[in-house]
N, C-alpha and C positions, 0 to 999 in steps of 0.2 A: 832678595826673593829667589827662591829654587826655580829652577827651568823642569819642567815637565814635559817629558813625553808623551804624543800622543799611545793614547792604547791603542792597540789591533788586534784585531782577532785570533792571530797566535799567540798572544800574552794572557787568550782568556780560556783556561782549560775546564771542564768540566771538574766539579770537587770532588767525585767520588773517583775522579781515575789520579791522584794526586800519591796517593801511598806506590801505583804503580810505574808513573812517571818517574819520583823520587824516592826512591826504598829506602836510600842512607840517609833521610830526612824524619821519614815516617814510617811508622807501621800502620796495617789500617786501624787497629784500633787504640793507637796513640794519636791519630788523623783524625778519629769518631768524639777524640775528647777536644782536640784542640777548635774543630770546627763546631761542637757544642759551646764553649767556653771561646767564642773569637770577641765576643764584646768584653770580656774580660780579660785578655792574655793580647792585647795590643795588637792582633792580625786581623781585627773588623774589614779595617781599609782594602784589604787583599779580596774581599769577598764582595759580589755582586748577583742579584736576583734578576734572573731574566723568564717572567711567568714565574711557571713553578719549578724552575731549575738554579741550580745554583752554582755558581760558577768563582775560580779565583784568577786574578791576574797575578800571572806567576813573577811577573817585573815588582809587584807592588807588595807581593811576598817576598820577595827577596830583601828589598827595603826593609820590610819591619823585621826580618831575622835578622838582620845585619844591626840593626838598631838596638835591638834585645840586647846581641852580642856584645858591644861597645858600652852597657851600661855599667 
């Protein structure tokens, strides 16, 4: 069984400042398709709704990029 870390609140960035956090990751409108397409392209898990905001944990992004990576 994996050991998980708690999440906290600096691992939970707003989605739309993501392209500007990581630019060598995304562009905004490579960002516009991949957070369209997150139940599809295996980064659901990174995303969280808080109301009507949307937010991603950048720890649990990293995860599934790394995952991608390795496949």
């Amino acid at each position: 069984m994996q050991e998980q870390n708690p999440v906290t609140l600096i691992d939970l960035v707003p989605c739309q400042a993501i392209p500007d956090k990581y630019p060598h990751l995304y562009s905004k409108k490579s960002w516009e398709w991949v957070v369209k397409q997150r139940h599809h392209n295996g980064l659901s898990r990174a995303f969280r709704k808080v109301g009507k905001n949307l937010f991603v944990n950048t720890q649990v992004l990293a995860k599934c990029i790394d995952a991608q990576l390795s496949d």
